[in-house]
N, C-alpha and C positions, 0 to 999 in steps of 0.2 A: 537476456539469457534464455529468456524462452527459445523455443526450437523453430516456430514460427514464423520470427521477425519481429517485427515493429509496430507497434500500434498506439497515435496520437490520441489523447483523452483529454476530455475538461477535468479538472480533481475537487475536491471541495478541501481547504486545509484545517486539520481539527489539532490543536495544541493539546488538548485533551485526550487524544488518540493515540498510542506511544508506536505504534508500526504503522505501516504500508499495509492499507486493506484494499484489495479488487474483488469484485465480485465471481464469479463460479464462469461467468459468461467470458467475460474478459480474461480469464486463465487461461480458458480451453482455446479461445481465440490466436493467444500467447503461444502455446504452447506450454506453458509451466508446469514443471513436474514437482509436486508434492511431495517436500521430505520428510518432514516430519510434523507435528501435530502440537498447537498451544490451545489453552483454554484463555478466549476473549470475551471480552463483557461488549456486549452488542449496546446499538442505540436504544433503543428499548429496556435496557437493564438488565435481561436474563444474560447469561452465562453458558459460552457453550464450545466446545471441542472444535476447532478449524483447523483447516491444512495450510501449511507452510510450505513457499517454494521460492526456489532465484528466479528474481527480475532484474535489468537493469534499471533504470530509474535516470530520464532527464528531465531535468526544469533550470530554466533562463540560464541556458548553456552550461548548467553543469550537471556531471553526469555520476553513477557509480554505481554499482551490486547490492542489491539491498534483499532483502528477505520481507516476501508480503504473505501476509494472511488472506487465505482467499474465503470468501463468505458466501454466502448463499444470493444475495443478489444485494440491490443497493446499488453505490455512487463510489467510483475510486476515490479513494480519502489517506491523504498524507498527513502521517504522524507527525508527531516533534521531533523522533529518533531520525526518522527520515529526515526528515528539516534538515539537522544538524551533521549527518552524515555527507551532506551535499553543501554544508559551510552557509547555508542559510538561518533565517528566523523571521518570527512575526516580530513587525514593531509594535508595542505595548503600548502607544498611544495611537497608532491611525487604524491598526489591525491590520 
C-alpha cells in the first residue's frame, strides 16, 4: 500500500511483538503514510509514541493489509498479529 512499490526485506519474527514494525527508513522508502499514532514498548523496554500506517505484507505466498508501526530505525519484525493475519504461526517446538 505504500505509494512507492515494493520493497523485499529479510524480517526477524518476534511472537512477542503483537504488530508489524519497520523502521522510519523502510517507510519512507515505502512510501507509507502515517495515520495515526500507538504507544509501543521498544526492545530496550522504554516506551514511546510511533506512527502507524498501511502496508501490504507477503510471506511464503501469502499476502494481506496490515498496519505497521514505523520506529526509529532497527530490523523489520513480524508480530504474532501479523502471523496470524496471514494464516500463519510459529511451531512451539522447532521455532
Amino acid at each position: 500500500m505504500g505509494e512507492k512499490g515494493a520493497l523485499e526485506v529479510n524480517a526477524l519474527i518476534d511472537t512477542d511483538t503483537n504488530r508489524l514494525l519497520i523502521p522510519k527508513e523502510v517507510a519512507e522508502r515505502l512510501g507509507v503514510k502515517p495515520m495515526f499514532k500507538v504507544k509501543a514498548e521498544l526492545a530496550d523496554g522504554s516506551v514511546k509514541e510511533v506512527d502507524v500506517g498501511p502496508v501490504f505484507v507477503e510471506m511464503l505466498g501469502r499476502g494481506a493489509p496490515e498496519w505497521a508501526a514505523i520506529v526509529e530505525k532497527g530490523e523489520v519484525c513480524v508480530g504474532a498479529e501479523t502471523l496470524e493475519t496471514l494464516g500463519l504461526a510459529v511451531d512451539p517446538v522447532t521455532g
